[in-house]
Phi, psi and omega in degrees: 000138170234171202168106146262118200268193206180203191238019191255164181304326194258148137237117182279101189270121184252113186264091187257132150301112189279348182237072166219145184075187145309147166311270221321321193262008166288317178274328174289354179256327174292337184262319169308309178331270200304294183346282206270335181268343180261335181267055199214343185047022193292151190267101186254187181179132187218115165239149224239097164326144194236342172205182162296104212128290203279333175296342174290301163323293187311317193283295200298329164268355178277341187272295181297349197274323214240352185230358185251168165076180182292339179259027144306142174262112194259002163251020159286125170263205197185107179244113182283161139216110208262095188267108139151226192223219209285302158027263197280356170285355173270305164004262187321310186294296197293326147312322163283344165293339177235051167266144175314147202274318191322298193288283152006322177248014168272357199048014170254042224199093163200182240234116181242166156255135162227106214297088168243013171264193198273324174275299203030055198292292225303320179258038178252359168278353186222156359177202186264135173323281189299346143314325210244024168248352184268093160311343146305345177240355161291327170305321174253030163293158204296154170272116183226159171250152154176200243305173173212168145243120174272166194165112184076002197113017187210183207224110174254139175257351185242292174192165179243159184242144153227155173089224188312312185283001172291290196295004186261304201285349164293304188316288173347294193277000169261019150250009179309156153096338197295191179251350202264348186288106138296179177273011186212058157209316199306312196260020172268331197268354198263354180280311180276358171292289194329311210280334168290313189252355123096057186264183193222144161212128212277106175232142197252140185218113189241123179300174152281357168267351194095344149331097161231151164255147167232190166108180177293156170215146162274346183174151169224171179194127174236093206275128140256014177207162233245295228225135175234199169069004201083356156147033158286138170239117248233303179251081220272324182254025164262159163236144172281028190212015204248332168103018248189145153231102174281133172256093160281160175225135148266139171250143202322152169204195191244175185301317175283318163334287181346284177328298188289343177251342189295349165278280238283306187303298162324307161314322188079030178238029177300324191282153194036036173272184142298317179287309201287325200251026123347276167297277193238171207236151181224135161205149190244155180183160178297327190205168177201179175198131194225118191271172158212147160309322175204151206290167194217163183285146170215108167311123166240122190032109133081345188247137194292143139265211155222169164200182185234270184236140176225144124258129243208124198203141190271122167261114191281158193344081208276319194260153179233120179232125179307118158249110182254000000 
């Protein structure tokens, strides 16, 4: 840990995952770091996770420590900023969700990303990886709030995949690590594994108007934010700030149909083609439930889970995340 204080109001925390990204670029992000906060005289702290879990642990006792109790400073603020990738931004949002709601509606307390994992799909609804690598511009970004989806008890912030886009980021996370993976090979080759075996999943999906579909789906997707995949934007008309959850449904097609839409899909410009609304179907609502016959992979921000049954609900502007 390294860490210099100062006389200012804000203190600024870098929760870094040491294995999301490259060596090299873990020390060029720590040297950026180290850089922009002392000529900044800024009051920092950079602490490097130690298991899964713990950059999460860290925001939450660093929060009781320093705004909670008799020695609080009630005009101290607290800026987290979480190096690695969506991953560790669902981490983070669900840490943050669960600090006392007071501190939380106090506005002192938010949340930056800093993009060294492998997708970094969440903050591409607010900018570019290299806005969100300036730590100079990180030091003053603006704080907004918004959206979360809640579901089984936990905070998903970006989206959720069943099906074909589930099955890619299992392929995906089984080449993690290798040495020959880049971020911008890991989710094409993990499309064309996928793409051999092509699966469908039998899902019942019920609206908050009553609305349901029953039947195969090739992908479902449950978006507050546009982009998986490393920058498919996938769900081209959410926004992470509308209080909205958009549902795409795709329906079985054959492998050359896939081929022939997977630019247009990648693009977000799938929707009003002849083939995408062909195919597939789009609705926004507040809330959903989504069945499986036996249980199934469900992606949430880059991580695999299992479900059954989900409901899945827009907490409007749950989260306060630095944009810069």
């Amino acid at each position: 840990m390294e860490s210099r204080l100062t006389s200012v109001k804000t203190k600024y925390f870098f929760v870094i995952n040491p294995n999301a990204g490259r060596r090299r670029e873990q020390k060029r992000l720590h040297e950026s770091i180290v850089k922009a906060c002392e000529a900044a005289s800024a009051d920092y702290e950079i602490y490097d996770t130690v298991c899964s879990g713990d950059g999460g642990e860290f925001m939450i006792s660093a929060v009781n420590s320093l705004l909670e109790g008799e020695n609080a400073d009630p005009e101290l603020s607290l800026r987290f900023y979480f190096g690695g990738g969506d991953g560790t931004v669902f981490e983070a949002a669900n840490a943050y969700m669960a600090l006392p709601e007071e501190l939380r509606r106090s506005g002192r307390i938010a949340v930056g990303v800093l993009p060294v994992g492998t997708g970094n799909d969440f903050l591409r609804n607010f900018g570019t990886a290299k806005d969100f690598l300036d730590i100079d511009r990180q030091l003053k970004a603006e704080a907004r709030d918004v959206d979360l989806i809640a579901y089984g008890g936990k905070y998903c912030a970006n989206m959720f995949n069943i099906g074909f886009d589930c099955q890619v980021v299992v392929r995906v996370n089984k080449h993690h690590g290798k040495a020959f993976m880049t971020k911008s090979l890991a989710y094409p080759l993990g499309v064309a594994h996928t793409l051999i075996k092509f699966p469908h999943t039998q899902l019942r999906i019920a609206y908050d108007n009553g609305e349901e579909f029953k039947g195969k789906f090739l992908l479902t997707l449950v978006a507050n934010g546009s982009y998986c995949g490393g920058g498919f934007d996938a769900a081209s008309e959410a926004r992470p700030d509308d209080g909205i959850l958009d549902v795409l449904m795709v329906d079985p097609i054959t492998r050359r149909q896939f081929i022939s839409m997977v630019g247009k899909y990648k693009k977000g410009k799938l929707l009003g083609t002849k083939l995408g609304d062909s195919v597939c179907t789009l609705r926004k609502c507040r809330y959903v439930t989504i069945e499986a016959p036996e249980e199934t992979d469900i992606c949430v921000d880059g991580e695999i889970e299992r479900f059954t049954k989900l409901t899945m609900t827009s907490v409007p502007g749950a989260f306060r995340f630095l944009v810069p």
